[in-house]
LUMMI-850146 format. One line per 3 residues: number of its first residue (from 1); their letters; for each residue x, y, z of C-alpha. Coordinates in Angstrom, 3 decimals. Each point is the difference from the previous one (the first is absolute). Layout:
NUM> A> X/Y/Z; ...
//
This chain:
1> XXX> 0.000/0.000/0.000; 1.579/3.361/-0.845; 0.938/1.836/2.628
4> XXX> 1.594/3.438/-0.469; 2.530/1.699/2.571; -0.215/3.460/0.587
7> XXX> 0.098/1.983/-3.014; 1.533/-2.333/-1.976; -1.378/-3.617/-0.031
10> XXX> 0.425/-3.200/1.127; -1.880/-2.956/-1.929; -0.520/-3.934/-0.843
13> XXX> 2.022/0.001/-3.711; -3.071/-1.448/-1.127; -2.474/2.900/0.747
16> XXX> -0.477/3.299/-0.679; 0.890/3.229/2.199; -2.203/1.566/2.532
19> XXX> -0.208/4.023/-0.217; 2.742/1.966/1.305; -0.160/1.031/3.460
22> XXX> -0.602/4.676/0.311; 3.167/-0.085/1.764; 3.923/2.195/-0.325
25> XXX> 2.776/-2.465/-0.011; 2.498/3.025/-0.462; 3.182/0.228/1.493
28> XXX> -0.329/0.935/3.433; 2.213/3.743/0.244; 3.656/-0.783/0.968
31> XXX> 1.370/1.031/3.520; 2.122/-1.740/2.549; 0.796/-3.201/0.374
34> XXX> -0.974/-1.113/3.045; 1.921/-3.084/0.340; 3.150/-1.362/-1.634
37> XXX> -0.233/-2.346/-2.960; 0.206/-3.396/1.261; -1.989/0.496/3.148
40> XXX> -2.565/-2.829/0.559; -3.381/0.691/0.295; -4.015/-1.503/0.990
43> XXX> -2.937/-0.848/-1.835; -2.976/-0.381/1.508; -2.859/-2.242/-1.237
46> XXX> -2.958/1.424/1.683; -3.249/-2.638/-0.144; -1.580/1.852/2.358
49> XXX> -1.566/2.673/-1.606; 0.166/3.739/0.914; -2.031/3.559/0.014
52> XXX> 1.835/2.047/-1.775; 1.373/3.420/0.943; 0.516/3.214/-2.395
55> XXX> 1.856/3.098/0.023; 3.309/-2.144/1.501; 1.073/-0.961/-3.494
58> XXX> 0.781/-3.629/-0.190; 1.761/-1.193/3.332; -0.642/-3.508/0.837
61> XXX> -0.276/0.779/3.706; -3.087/1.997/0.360; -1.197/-1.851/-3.269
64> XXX> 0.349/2.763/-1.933; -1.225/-0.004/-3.573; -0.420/3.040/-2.792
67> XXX> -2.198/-2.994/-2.094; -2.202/-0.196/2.980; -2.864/1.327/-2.045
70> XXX> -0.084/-3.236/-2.457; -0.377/-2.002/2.931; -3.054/2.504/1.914
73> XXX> 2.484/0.043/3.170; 0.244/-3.288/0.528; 1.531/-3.841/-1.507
76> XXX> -1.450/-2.932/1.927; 1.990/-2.629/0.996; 1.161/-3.535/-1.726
79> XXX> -3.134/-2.299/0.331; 2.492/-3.037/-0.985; 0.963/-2.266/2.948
82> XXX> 3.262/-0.732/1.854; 1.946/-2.139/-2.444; -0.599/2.146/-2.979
85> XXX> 1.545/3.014/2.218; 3.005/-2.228/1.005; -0.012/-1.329/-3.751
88> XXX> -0.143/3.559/-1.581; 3.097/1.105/2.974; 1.801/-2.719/-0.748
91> XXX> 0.145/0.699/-3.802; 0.804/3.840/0.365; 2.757/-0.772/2.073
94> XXX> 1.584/-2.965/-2.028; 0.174/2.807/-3.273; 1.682/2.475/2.531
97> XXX> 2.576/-2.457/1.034; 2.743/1.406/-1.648; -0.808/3.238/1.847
100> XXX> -0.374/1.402/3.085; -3.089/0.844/0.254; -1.668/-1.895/2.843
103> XXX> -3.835/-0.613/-0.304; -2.250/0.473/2.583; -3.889/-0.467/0.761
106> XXX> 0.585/1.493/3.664; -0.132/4.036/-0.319; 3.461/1.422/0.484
109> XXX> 0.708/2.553/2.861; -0.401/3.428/-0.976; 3.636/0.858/0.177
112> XXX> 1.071/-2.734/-2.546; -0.700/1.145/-3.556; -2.022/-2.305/-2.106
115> XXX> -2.164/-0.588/-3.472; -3.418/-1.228/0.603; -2.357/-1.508/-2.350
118> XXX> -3.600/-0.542/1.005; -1.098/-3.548/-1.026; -3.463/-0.026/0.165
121> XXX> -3.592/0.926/-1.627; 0.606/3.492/-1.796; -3.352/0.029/-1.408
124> XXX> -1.503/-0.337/-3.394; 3.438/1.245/-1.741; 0.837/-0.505/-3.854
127> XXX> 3.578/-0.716/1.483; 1.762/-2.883/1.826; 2.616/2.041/1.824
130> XXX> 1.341/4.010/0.310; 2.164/1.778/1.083; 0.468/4.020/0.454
133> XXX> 2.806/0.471/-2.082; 3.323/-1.455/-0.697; 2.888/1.604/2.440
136> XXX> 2.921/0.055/-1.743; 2.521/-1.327/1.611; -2.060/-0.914/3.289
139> XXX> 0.914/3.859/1.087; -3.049/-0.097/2.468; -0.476/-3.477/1.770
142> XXX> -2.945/-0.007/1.515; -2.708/-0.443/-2.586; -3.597/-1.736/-0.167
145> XXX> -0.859/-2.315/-2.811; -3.800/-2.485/-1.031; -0.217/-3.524/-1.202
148> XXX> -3.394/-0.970/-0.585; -0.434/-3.290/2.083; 1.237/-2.990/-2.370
151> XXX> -0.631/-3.626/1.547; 3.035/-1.237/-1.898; 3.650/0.547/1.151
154> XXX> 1.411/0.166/-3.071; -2.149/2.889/-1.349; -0.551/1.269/3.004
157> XXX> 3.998/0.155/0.863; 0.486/1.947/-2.950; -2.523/2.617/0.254
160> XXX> 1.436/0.668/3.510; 3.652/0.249/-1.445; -0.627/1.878/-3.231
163> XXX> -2.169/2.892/2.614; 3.027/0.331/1.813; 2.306/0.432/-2.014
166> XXX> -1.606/2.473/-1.322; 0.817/1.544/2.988; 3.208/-0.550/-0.114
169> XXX> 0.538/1.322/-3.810; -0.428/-2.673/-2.292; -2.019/0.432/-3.229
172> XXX> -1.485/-2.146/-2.304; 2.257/-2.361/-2.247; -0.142/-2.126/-3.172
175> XXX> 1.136/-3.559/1.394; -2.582/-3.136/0.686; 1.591/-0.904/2.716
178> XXX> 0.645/3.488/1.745; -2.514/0.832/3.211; 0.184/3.095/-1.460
181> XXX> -1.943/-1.297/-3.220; -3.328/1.366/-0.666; -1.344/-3.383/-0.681
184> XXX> -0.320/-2.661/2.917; 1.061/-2.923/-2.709; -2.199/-3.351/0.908
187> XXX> 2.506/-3.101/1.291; 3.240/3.097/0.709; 0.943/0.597/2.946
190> XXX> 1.450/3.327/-0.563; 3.230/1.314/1.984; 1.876/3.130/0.033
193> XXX> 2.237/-0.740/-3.089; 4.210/0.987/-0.304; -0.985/1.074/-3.614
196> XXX> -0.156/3.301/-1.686; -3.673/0.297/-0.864; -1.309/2.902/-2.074
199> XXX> -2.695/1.679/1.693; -3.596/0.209/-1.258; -2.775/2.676/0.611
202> XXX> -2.860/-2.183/-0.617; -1.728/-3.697/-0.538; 1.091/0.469/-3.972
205> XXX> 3.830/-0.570/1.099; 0.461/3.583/-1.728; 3.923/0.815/1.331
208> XXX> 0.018/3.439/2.220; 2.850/1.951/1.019; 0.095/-0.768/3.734
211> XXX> -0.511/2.324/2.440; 2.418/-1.196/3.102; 3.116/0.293/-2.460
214> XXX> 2.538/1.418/2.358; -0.595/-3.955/1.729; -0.570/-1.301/-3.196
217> XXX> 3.115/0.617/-1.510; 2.143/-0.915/2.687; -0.730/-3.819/-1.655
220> XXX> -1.369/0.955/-3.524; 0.390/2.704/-2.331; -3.185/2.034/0.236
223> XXX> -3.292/-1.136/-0.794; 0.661/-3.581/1.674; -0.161/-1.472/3.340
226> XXX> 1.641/-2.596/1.740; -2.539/-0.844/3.061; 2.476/-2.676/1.656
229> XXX> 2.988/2.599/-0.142; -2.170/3.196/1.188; -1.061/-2.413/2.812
232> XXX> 3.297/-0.768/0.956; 1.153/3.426/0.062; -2.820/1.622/2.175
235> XXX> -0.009/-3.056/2.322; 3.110/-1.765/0.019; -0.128/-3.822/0.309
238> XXX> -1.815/-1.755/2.517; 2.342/-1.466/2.748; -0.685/-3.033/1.567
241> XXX> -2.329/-0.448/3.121; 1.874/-1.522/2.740; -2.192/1.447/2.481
244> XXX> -2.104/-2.763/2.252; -3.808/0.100/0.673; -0.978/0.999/3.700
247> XXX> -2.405/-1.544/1.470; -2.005/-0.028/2.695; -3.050/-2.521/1.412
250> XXX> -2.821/1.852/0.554; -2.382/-3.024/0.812; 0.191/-2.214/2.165
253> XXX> 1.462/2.206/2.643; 3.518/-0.660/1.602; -0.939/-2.008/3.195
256> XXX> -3.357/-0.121/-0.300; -2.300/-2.696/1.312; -2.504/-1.988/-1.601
259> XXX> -2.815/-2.099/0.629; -0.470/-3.372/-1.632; -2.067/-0.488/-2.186
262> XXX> 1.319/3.232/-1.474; -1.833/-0.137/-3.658; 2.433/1.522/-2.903
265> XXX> 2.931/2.112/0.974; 1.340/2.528/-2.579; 3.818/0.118/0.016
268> XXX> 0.259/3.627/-0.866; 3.022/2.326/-0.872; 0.776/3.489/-0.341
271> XXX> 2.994/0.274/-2.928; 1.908/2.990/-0.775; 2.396/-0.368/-2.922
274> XXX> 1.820/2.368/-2.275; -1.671/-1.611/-2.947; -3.786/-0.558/0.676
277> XXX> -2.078/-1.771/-0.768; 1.425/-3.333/-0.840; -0.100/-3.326/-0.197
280> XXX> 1.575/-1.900/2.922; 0.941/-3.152/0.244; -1.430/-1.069/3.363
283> XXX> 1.315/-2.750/2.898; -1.454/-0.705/3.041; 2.237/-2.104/2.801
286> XXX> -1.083/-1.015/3.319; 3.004/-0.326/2.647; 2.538/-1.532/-3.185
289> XXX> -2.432/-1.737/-2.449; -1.306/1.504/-2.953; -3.328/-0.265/0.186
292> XXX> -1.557/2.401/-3.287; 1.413/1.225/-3.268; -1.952/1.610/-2.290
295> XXX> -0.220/3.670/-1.890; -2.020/3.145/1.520; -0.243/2.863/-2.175
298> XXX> -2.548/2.864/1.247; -0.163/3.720/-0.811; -0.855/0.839/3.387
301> XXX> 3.183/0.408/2.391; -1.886/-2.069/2.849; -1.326/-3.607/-1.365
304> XXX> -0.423/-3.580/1.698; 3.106/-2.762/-1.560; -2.354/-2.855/1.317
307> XXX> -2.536/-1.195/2.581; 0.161/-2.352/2.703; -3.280/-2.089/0.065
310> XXX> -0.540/-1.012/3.803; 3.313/-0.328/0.827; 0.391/-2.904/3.311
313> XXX> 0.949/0.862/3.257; 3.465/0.984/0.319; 2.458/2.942/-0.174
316> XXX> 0.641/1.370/-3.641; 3.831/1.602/-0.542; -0.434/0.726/-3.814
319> XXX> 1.936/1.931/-2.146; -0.721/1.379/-3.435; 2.452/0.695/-2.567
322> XXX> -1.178/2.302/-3.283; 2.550/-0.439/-3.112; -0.507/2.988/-1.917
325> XXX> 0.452/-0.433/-4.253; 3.700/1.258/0.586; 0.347/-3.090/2.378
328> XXX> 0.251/2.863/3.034; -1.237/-2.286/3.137; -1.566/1.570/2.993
331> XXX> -1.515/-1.440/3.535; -1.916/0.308/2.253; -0.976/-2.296/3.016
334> XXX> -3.006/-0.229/2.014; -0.707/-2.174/3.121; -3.559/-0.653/1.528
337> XXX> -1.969/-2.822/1.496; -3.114/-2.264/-0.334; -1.384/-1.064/3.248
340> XXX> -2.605/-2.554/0.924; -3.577/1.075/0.361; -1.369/0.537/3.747
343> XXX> -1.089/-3.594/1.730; -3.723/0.221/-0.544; -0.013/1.595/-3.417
346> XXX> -3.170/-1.175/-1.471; 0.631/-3.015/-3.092; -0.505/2.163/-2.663
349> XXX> 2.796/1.982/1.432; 2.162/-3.313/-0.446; 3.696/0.031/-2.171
352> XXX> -1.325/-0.486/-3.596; 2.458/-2.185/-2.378; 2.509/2.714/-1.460
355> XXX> -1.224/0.581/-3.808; 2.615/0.554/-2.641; -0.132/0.864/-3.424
358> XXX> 2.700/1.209/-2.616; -0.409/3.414/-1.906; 0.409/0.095/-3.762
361> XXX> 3.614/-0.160/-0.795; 1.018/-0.258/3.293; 3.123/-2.135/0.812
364> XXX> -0.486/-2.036/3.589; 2.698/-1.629/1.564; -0.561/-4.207/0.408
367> XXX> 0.273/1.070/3.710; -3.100/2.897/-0.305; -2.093/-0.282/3.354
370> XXX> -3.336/-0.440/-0.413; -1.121/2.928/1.748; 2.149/1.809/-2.485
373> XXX> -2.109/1.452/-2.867; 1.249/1.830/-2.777; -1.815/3.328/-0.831
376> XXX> 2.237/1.469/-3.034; -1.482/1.331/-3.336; 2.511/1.499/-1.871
379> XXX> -0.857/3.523/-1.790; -0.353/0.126/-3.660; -2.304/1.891/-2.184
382> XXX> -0.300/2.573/-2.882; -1.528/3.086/-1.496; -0.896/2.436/-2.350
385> XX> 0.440/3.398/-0.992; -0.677/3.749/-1.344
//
């Protein structure tokens, strides 16, 4: 289905073009850098929705917006479920691997400057995605960018990118398998190519003179643009996390006491990491035996790893460890106990037989307890855009 980006457009190959979004994708006016090349930077996928504010021109923090108007004040948020928001995260930050650009669905502090792009329902829109203007050379970072809300992570990935950059000063570009294509091209997963494309005004591929040359030609003589290159340069390359999860067990509390028969008990943590969210590899030991493996991947920073199904009698020293997708382990331990009802509980009050059953994809150890249930979904899903 065609789906056009800003005022340029994005589209299937096989379909035809929506109408050009009303909207100025001029050069923002030059002034001071306000960072070094090289300096690393935040994107922030917002699902949530936002009102919008005027008058503040486009800062992300107060979500700021001049195309407020097109929107009546106000985008709604994703409607798509938890996997397609880990899905659509997952495949915005594999293309900005080579980069360092971390991606985020948690909104940054105020003091950090970041892009945003709102990932939601814009509306009855002729567009997929847009963005104010371009910024050459990503001279003012804090910007605020729409994707319509695509349920596929593919599409949806590349609306999200192709907004941004924007933001940061890229323009449109003659090359299939450039994000920066005005065609989303069915079965291509589109990247940020190291190629000298020439740059395009419109859906007809007609070649325009640029107007971010002073980046441009740093790569390419004028006219084309090398999106992997300009990338580089305004971001430097993305160093590798080495930084651990922390974690924290939230539920059940540190030497607590409770009663048998106890019903399910959430395992819950709080994790703070310097990549979130993610998908952690998850074990669960008890004294020294592994006990649970399996995967938790959650958008929210506070999430249950697994639930103990009427866990016996006895005193529980567990520990959790969370691997994150650098292979960064963090732990956290947690020690409570399961007592025996009052004498002269009524029957119906009486120790049940522990239940156990095994999440989807879930890995149990041969040695899983049976009060030990697994309670993991990992986070996938997609969307569309504006």
């Amino acid at each position: 289905m065609p789906a056009p980006i800003g005022a340029f457009f994005l589209w299937a190959a096989s379909g035809p073009a929506f109408p050009t979004a009303p909207v100025d994708l001029a050069p923002r006016p030059r002034d001071a850098r306000s960072r070094p090349p090289g300096t690393a930077t935040r994107l922030y996928v917002n699902f949530d929705g936002a009102v919008l504010q005027t008058g503040c021109g486009n800062d992300p923090v107060g979500n700021c917006s001049t195309l407020a108007g097109l929107f009546d004040g106000f985008v709604g948020p994703f409607e798509g479920n938890e996997i397609q928001k880990m899905s659509i995260v997952q495949a915005v930050r594999k293309r900005l691997a080579p980069y360092a650009v971390d991606v985020t669905t948690h909104r940054p502090d105020a003091a950090v400057e970041y892009s945003m792009v709102l990932y939601g329902d814009l509306g009855e829109q002729s567009f997929a995605g847009i963005a104010p203007y371009i910024d050459c050379e990503d001279l003012h970072p804090r910007d605020t960018s729409f994707s319509q809300g695509f349920d596929t992570s593919n599409t949806g990935a590349t609306i999200v990118l192709q907004e941004a950059a924007h933001t940061w000063g890229l323009e449109h570009v003659d090359g299939e398998g450039d994000i920066m294509h005005p065609f989303v091209v069915a079965g291509n997963t589109q990247v940020f190519e190291d190629t000298c494309h020439p740059i395009v005004s419109n859906t007809a591929l007609d070649p325009a003179p640029g107007v971010c040359n002073v980046m441009h030609t740093r790569f390419c003589e004028a006219g084309h643009q090398n999106s992997h290159q300009e990338l580089l340069y305004l971001f430097g390359p993305r160093t590798p996390d080495t930084t651990p999860p922390e974690i924290a067990v939230v539920e059940p509390a540190d030497g607590s006491t409770l009663v048998a028969p106890t019903g399910d008990v959430p395992l819950i943590v709080t994790v703070h990491d310097d990549t979130e969210p993610q998908i952690y590899a998850v074990e669960i030991h008890r004294d020294d035996t592994l006990v649970l493996e399996s995967d938790a991947g959650y958008l929210d920073r506070t999430f249950p790893v697994a639930t103990l199904s009427d866990p016996p009698p006895g005193i529980y020293d567990l520990r959790i460890v969370l691997t994150d997708e650098a292979g960064n382990a963090g732990e956290a331990t947690v020690t409570f106990e399961v007592v025996e009802a009052p004498s002269g509980a009524d029957d119906a009050d009486a120790l049940p037989d522990a239940a156990f059953s095994e999440a989807d994809g879930c890995r149990v150890s041969p040695r899983t307890p049976p009060w030990l249930l697994a309670l993991l979904p990992p986070l996938f899903v997609r969307r569309k855009r504006r």
